[in-house]
Structures are given as C-alpha cells and as structure tokens.
C-alpha positions in Angstrom: 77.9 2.1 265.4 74.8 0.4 266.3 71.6 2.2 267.0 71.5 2.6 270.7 69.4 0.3 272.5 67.0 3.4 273.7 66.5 4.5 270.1 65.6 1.3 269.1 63.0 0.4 271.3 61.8 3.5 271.2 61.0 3.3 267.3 60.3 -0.8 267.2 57.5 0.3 270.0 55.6 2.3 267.8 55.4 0.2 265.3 54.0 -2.8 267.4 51.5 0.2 268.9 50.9 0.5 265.3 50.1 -2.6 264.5 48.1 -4.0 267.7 47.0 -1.0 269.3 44.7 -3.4 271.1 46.4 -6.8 270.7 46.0 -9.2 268.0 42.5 -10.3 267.8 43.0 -13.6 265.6 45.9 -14.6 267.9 44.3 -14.1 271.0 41.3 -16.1 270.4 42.5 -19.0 268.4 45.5 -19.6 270.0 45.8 -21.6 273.7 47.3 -19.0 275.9 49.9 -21.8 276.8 51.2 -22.6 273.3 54.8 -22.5 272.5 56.2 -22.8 269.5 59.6 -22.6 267.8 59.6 -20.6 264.9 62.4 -19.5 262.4 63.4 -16.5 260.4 64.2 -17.9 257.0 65.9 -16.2 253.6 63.7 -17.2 250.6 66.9 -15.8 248.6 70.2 -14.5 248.8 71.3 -11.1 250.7 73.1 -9.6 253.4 71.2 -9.2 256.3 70.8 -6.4 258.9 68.0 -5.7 261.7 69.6 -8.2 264.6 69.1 -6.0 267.2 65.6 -4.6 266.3 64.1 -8.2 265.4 64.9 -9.1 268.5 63.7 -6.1 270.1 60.4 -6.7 268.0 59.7 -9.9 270.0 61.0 -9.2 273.6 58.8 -6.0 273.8 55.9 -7.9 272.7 56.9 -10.5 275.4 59.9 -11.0 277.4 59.5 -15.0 277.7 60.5 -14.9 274.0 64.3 -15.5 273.2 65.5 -14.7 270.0 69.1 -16.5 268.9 70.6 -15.2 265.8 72.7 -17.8 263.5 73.7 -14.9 260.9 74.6 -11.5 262.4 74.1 -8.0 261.1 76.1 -7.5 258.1 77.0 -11.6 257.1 76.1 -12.5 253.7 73.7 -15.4 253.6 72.1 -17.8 250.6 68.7 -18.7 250.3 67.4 -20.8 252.6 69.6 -20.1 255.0 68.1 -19.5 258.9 68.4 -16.3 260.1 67.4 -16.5 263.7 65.0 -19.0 265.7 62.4 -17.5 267.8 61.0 -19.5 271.0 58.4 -18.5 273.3 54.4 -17.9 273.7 52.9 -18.8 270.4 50.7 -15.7 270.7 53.2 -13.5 271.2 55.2 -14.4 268.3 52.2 -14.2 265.9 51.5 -11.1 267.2 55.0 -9.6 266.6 56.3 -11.5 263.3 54.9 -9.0 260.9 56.7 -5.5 262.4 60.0 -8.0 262.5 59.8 -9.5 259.2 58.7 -5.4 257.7 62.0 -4.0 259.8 64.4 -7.3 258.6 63.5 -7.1 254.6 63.3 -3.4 254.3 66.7 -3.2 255.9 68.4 -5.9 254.2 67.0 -5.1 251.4 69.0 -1.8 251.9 72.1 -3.6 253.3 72.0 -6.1 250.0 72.2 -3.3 247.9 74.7 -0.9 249.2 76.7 -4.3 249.3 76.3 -4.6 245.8 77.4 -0.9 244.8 80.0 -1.5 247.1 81.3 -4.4 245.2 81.3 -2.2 242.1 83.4 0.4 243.6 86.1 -1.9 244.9 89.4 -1.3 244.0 88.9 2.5 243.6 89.0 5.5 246.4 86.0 6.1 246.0 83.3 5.7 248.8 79.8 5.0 248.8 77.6 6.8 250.9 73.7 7.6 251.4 71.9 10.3 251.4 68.8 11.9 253.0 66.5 10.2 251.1 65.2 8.0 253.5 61.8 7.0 255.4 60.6 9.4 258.1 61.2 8.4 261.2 63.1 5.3 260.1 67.0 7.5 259.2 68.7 5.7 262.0 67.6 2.3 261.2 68.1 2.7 257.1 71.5 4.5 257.6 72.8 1.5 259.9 71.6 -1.0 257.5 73.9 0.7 254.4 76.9 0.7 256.8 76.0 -3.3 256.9 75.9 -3.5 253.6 79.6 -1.7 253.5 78.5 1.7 252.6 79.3 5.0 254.0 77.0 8.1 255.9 76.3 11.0 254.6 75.0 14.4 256.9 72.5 12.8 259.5 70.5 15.9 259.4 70.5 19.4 258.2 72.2 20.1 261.7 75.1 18.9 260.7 77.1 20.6 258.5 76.4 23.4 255.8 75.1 21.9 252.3 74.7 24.6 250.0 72.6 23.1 247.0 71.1 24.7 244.1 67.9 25.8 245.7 70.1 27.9 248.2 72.4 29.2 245.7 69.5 30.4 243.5 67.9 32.3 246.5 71.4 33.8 247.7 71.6 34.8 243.8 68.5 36.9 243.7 68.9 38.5 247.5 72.8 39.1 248.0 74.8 41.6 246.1 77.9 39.6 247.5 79.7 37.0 244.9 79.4 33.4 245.5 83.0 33.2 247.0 82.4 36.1 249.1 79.2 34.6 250.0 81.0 31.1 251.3 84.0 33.3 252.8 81.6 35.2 255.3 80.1 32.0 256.3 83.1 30.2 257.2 83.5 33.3 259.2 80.7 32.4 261.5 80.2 29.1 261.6 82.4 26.9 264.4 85.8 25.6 263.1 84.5 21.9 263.3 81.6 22.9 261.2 82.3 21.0 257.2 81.1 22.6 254.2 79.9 21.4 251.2 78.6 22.9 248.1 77.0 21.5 244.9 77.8 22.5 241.3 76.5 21.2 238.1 78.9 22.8 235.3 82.5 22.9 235.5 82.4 26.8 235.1 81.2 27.2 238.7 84.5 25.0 240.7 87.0 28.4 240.5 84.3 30.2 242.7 84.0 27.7 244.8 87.4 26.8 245.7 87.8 30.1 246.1 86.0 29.9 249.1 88.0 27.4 250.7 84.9 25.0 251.1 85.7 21.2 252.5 83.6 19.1 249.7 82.4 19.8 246.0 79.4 17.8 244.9 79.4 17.4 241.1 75.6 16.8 240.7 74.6 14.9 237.0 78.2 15.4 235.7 79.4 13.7 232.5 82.0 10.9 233.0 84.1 13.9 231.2 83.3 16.1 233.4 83.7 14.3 236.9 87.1 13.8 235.6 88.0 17.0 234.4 86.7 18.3 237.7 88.9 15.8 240.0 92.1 17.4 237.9 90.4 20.9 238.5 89.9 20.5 242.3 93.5 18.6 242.5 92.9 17.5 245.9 92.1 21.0 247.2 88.4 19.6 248.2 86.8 16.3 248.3 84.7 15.2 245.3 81.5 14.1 245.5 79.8 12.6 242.6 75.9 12.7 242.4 72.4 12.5 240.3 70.7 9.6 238.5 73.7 6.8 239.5 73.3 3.0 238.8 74.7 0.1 239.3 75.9 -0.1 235.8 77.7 2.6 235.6 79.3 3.1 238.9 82.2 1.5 238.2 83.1 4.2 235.5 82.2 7.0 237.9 84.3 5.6 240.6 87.1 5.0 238.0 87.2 9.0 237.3 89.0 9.0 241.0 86.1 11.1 243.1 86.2 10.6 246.9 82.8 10.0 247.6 79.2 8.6 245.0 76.3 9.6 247.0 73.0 7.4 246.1 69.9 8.3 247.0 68.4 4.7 245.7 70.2 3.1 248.2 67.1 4.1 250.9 64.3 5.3 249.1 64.3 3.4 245.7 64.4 -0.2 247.8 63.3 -3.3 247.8 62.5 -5.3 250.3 63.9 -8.7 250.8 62.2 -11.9 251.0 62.7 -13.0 254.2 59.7 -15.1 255.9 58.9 -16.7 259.7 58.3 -20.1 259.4 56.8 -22.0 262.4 57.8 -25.8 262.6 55.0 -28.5 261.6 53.6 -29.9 264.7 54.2 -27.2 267.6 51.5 -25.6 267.3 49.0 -27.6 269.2 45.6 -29.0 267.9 42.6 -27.0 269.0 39.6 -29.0 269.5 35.8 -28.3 269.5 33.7 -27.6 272.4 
C-alpha cells in the first residue's frame, strides 16, 4: 500500500525543482566538490514515523552516490533522540536536498503520530478511523499513506470514486427535483455500476428513514450528539454503515467510538497538522576545513 515508486518521484522531483531550480548557491560555493560527509536524520521528540521511501528518494534524485539506510521503518514508533536514517554521500548534495526531506518526514509523521494517537483512543471498539479529503494539493497520496502508518483508515481518494451525497448536493437536488429524496437515491443506483458505493450525509435523525429507504451503502451522521449517534446506530440496525463526522477530538473520541459507529472520519488528521520535529544532523568533524586563498 505504498505509494508507487513512479508517483513518488514524480512528486519528490518537484519539490527539489522547487527548491533549487538552479542548484544551491551557498552549497555550491562553499563547499569542496569532494566533501563527504555522514549525516543523520534525528527525532528531537517522540512519534511514529513515516516518509522512508520519499526521504530517500529526496536524496538519490538529487545525487545517486548518496545512500540512505533507514534504522526505523515507516510506521515504528520511535523516542526522542532516536536516529531515523543515516545519509552518506557528496556533502553538497545532501545540503542541497535535507530541507525538501526533513519538510516531507515531519509533515508526514506528524500526520502518522496523530492518527496513531486517535487510533489508540478508539481501541477496543469497531469503530475505524479514517481521513478525509482535507488534505494538501498535490500531496493526497503521500498524507493518506502517512495515516495508514499511523493505523488509520482511507476514506474516497477522490470524487471519482464513489457517490458522496452531502448537504450542498442535497440542497441543490431540493430546489431542482420534484422527485423525493429516496426516489432521488433509487434512480441513481439505477445508473451507476454495481461496484459503485454510496454514501450520504444527514445531520438530524428525522432524515435516516429516507435514506435507508434508498438502500444507500453508508450514512454519515455529520455534528450528531453522542445521543444521537447512538440512537441512529439502533435506527440504521446494521442496514448501512455509520459514519460519525464534524468537529471530533481527541477527547472525545473515545465516547463517539463507544456509541458503536463503523467508521469517525477526521478531517484534522491532514489539514489541522503539525509537523514533527525531526532535524539532519551532520557529525562534528566531516566536514572538512576550508582554508583561505
């Protein structure tokens, strides 16, 4: 379930394009074009990491001479101070990539420690946790990877694949269809492929019987009372998954998971971040001396 190796370059290139669209200026002329160093990527506190393949990637591309050997894989907790990985290779080439690595490595285990930690809140229910679409643009397929190392769960990739009828859409078909809301859903399980899932949001008990109706395959319960998610799990009876959703915390997912919904989608868990403190520390002493003219 790894991004493929294609997709990653593909992504880590721009962002070294990005970055030194013409090289690095401050490596390239104060640093010997021989220098080697050793450098290691180091956790200034606790986490669970993810980005093994695209650090690495972040290096090679810049220069294939650099190895990159990971002592904590992609999804391993670690403690602060731990070393991530050690880097050898051209000192210039290193300096040049360590800031796109060290951006993709903290952002996504910043993501990954955090799922990890709604996951731990969860445990012991049925209740999945999953991400959303919230993420950065053009960054999905890294962010989404890094919450399945932290434990969690994917939503939809994109809107390609599967019908999500939210509130915006219900509102429109409101004011242009003469057709209820079950008939509404009924005509488009009609069209769409049998493989196709269907989900649709509600945020009042009042709307479920219409839904259900409609033989849909998921019921979001956006912003629900803990009341009311469990009052809708007894409503729905198994005859859709639940999906709980809106405003959710740490400190009060446990309850939500305890009111026995199948899935907590979390929006925070990509765009409301932070990144970790990871750093690239380069070992006293390789780095040779440069001396005057």
């Amino acid at each position: 379930m790894k991004p493929s190796r294609e997709a990653t370059h593909s992504i880590v290139r721009m962002a070294l394009l990005e970055d030194a669209p013409w090289g690095d200026l401050t490596s390239q002329t104060l640093i010997p074009a021989t220098a080697k160093v050793t450098a290691q990527l180091v956790a200034r506190e606790q986490g669970v990491f993810c980005g093994q393949d695209i650090v690495a990637a972040a290096f090679s591309l810049t220069d294939p001479a650099i190895t990159t050997n990971f002592q904590i894989i992609d999804g391993e907790a670690f403690t602060a101070g731990a070393v991530i990985a050690t880097i050898d290779g051209p000192a210039r080439a290193i300096l040049q990539a360590e800031r796109v690595a060290l951006n993709f490595a903290q952002r996504l285990s910043g993501i990954a420690t955090l799922t990890s930690a709604y996951v731990a809140e969860a445990a012991g229910t049925k209740a999945r946790i999953v991400d959303t679409r919230k993420t950065t643009p053009g960054l999905r397929l890294f962010e989404r990877y890094a919450v399945r190392c932290g434990g969690g769960h994917n939503h939809r990739f994109s809107l390609s694949d599967a019908v999500m009828a939210k509130d915006n859409h219900l509102a429109v078909m409101a004011d242009h269809s003469s057709s209820s809301l079950t008939d509404s859903l009924l005509a488009l399980r009609a069209i769409v492929p049998h493989t196709t899932h269907i989900e649709v949001e509600v945020d009042r008990l009042e709307q479920i019987d219409a839904v259900l109706a409609a033989n849909v395959d998921t019921i979001l319960l956006d912003n629900f009372s803990l009341d009311d998610l469990r009052t809708a799990v007894q409503q729905i009876n198994g005859r859709a998954l639940t999906e709980a959703s809106g405003g959710i915390t740490l400190n009060v997912i446990r309850d939500i998971a305890a009111t026995g919904v199948d899935l907590i989608s979390i929006g925070a868990l990509t765009h409301n971040v932070r990144a970790l403190d990871l750093g690239l520390d380069i070992h006293p002493g390789v780095v040779p001396t440069i001396k005057p003219a």
